[in-house]
C-alpha positions in Angstrom: 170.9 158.0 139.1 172.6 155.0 140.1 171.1 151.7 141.4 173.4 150.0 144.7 175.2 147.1 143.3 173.4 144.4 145.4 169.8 145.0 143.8 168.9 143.5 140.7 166.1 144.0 138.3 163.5 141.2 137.6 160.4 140.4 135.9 157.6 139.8 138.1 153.7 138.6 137.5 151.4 141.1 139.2 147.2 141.1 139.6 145.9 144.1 141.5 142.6 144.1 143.7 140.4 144.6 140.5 141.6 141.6 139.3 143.8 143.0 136.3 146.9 141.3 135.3 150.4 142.5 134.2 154.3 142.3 134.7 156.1 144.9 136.8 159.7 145.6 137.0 160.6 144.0 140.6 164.3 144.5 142.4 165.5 141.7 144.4 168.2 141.4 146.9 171.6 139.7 146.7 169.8 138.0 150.0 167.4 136.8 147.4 164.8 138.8 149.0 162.3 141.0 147.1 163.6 145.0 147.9 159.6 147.2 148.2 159.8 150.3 148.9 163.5 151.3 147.4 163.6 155.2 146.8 166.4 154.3 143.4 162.8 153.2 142.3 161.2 156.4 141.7 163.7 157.2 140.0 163.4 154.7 136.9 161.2 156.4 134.5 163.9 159.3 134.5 166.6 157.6 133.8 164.6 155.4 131.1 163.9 158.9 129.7 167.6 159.5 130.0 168.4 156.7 127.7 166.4 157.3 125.4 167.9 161.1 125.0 171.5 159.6 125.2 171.2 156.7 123.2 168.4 157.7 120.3 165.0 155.2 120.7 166.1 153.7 117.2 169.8 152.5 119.4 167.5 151.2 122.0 165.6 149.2 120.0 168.4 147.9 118.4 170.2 146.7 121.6 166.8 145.4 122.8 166.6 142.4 120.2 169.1 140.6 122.4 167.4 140.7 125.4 165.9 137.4 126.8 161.9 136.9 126.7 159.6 135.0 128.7 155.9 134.1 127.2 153.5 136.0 129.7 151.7 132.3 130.4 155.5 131.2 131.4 155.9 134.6 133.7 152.5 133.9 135.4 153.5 130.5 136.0 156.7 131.5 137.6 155.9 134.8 139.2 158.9 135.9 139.0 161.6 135.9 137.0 164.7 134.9 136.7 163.9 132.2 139.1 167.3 132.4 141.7 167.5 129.6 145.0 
């Protein structure tokens, strides 16, 4: 499943009503806006479970090493990240 060009994925703070606190996998807009309620969206843990059978979990983990981190105080300070003006 594809994704339309002018979404991107980002890193977002989240605390639900019970008061529980963890990142979520946001899209934004190339309007900088925050995209809810996308249909492509449902569609993520398929195609996660897509790379993994086309790739191999140990090629996965290998190409994640290179991705950027944040702390999680830094990502609750920032709520969202990356930051874009």
């Amino acid at each position: 499943m594809g994704y339309a060009e002018s979404l991107e994925f980002v890193l977002m703070y989240y605390k639900n009503s019970e008061g529980v606190e963890y990142p979520i996998i946001g899209l934004k807009t190339s309007n900088n806006e925050l995209s809810m309620g996308v249909p492509m969206v449902s569609y993520l843990p398929q195609d996660i479970k897509g790379w993994i059978k086309q790739m191999g979990i140990k090629n996965l983990k290998r190409e994640a090493v290179g991705v950027a981190t944040i702390p999680w105080k830094t990502l609750k300070q920032l709520g969202i990240y990356p930051e874009k003006n």
